[in-house]
N, C-alpha and C positions, 0 to 999 in steps of 0.2 A: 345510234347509227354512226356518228360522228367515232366512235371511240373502234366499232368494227373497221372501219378505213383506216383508222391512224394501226390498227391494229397488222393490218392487212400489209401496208404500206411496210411500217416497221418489221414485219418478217422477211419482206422482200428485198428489203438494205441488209436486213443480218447475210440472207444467202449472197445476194453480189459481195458484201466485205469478206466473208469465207471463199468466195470464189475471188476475188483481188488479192487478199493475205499469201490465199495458196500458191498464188500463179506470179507473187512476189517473193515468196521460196522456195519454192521452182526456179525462178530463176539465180536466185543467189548461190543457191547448192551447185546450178547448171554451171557457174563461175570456177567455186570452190573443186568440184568433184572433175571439172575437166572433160576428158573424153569417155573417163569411167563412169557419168553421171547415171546410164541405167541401171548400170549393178547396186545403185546406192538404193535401199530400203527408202528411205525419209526420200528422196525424191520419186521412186515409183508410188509412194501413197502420195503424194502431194498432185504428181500427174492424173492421178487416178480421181481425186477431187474434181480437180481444174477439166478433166475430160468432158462433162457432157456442153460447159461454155463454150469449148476451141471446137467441140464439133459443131454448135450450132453456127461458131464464127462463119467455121467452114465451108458449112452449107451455104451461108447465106453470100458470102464472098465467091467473087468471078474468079476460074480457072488458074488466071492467070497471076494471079498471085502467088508467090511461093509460100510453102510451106513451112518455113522458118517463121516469115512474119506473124503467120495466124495467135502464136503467144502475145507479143505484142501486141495487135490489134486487139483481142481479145481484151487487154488488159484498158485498152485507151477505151474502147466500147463498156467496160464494166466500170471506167473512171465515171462516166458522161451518163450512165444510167442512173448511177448511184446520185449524182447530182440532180438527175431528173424527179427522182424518189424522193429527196430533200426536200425540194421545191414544190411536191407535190404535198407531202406533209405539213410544210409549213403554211401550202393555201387551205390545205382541211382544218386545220388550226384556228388559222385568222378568220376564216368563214364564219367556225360556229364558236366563235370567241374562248376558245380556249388556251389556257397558257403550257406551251408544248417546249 
């Protein structure tokens, strides 16, 4: 049971780190490519990763928030998850005495 959770757990951190990594080159490229950043290939699939996080951002975040910040929070929200997923690993761990 113990190894289904850490299992469980561990898929859940790989998706948040593919969705942090993306939405960290994302914004790199957003730097580099300027105003031309949609025509860039390597940033339309990176958006295209990072999509279904910044929608959920969005959903869940009040009106008034612009739309710019949504990357951003997204990104501070997928920091603090990812930490919550650590932490939750390492109580399944300690619980059933395994070395993780």
């Amino acid at each position: 049971m113990a190894q289904t959770e850490i299992l469980i757990i561990s898929i859940l951190r790989m998706l948040v780190e593919i969705a942090g990594y993306a939405l960290l080159g994302q914004g790199v490229l957003a730097i580099l490519a300027g105003a031309k950043r949609e025509q860039n290939v390597f940033y339309r699939i990176l958006k295209t990763i990072t999509a279904p996080a910044t929608r959920a951002v969005r959903f869940v975040t009040p009106r008034f928030v612009i739309d710019a910040h949504i990357p951003f929070l997204t990104f501070f929200l997928l920091f603090w998850l990812w930490i919550a997923l650590s932490a939750a690993k390492r109580y399944v761990c300690v619980t059933h005495g395994l070395q993780c």
